[in-house]
N, C-alpha and C positions, 0 to 999 in steps of 0.2 A: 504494500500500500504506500504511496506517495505521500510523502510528509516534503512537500520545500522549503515551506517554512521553519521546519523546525531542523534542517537539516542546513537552512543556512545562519542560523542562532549558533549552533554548536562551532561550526566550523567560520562563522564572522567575530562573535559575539554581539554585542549589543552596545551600539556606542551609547555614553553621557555624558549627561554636563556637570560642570564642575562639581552642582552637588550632589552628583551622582545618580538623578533622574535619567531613564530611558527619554534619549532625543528621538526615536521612531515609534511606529505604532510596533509592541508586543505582543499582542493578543492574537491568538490563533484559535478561531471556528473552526469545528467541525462540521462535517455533515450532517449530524443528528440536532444540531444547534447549540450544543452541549459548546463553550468555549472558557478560556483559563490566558492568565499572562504568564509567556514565557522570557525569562530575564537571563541571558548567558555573562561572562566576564567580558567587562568592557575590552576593544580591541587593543584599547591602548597598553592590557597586559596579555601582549600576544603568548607569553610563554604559557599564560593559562587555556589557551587554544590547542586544539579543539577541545572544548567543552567538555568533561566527562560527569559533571552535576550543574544542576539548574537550577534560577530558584523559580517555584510556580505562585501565581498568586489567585485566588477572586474566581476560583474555577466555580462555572454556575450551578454544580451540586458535590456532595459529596464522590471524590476521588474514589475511584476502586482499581485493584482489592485496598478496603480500609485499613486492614492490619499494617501494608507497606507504607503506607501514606501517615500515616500517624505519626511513625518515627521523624519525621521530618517537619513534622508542626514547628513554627515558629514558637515561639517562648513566651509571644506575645500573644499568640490566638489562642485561641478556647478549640478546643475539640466537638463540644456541644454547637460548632457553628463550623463547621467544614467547609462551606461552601462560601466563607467571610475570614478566611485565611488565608496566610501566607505559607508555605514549603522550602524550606533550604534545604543547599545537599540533595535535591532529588536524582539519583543517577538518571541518566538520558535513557537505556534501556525501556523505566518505570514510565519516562515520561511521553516515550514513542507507544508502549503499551495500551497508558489512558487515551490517547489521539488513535490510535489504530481501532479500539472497542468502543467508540463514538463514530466508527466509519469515515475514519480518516480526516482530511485538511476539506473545507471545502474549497470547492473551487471559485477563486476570486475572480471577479470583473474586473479587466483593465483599468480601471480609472479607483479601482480599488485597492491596486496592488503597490507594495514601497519598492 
């Protein structure tokens, strides 16, 4: 299954600004509608390239399998709200998993695409 976006996260990363906001759109739709923000290491620390963990955020329901996904809750989100959290350290494997069992990237419109 075709993931482009998140195959050029890993292998770009994600530029930002000084204070360390995403300068592009993150966010990556599935097909099912199911969608989550994908954050790589900025380009500027290319040795961290290619990507081998992500951090996810704001996925619009709880991640599955739950058990994997837990471990990677932020310190600051709540567990009782899954789907208003953040994920660090997500290896890319997990994160092509949840994208692959929402049926993939969807397919963007030209005038939608970075």
């Amino acid at each position: 299954m075709a993931t482009p976006r998140l195959d050029h996260a890993i292998a770009h990363g994600t530029p930002r600004n000084p204070l360390g906001r995403a300068v592009q759109e993150s966010h990556i739709v599935c097909s099912d509608g199911f969608s989550l923000s994908v954050l790589a290491p900025d380009p500027v620390d290319a040795f961290l390239l290619p990507a081998e963990t992500l951090e996810i955020g704001f996925p619009t329901q709880r991640p599955e399998p739950w058990n994997a996904w837990r471990t990677h809750l932020d310190a600051g989100s709540e567990e009782n709200n899954p789907a208003d959290s953040v994920y660090l350290h997500v290896p890319v494997a997990l994160v092509r998993e949840l994208i692959e069992a929402h049926g993939g990237e969807a397919r963007l419109l030209p005038h939608q695409r970075s």
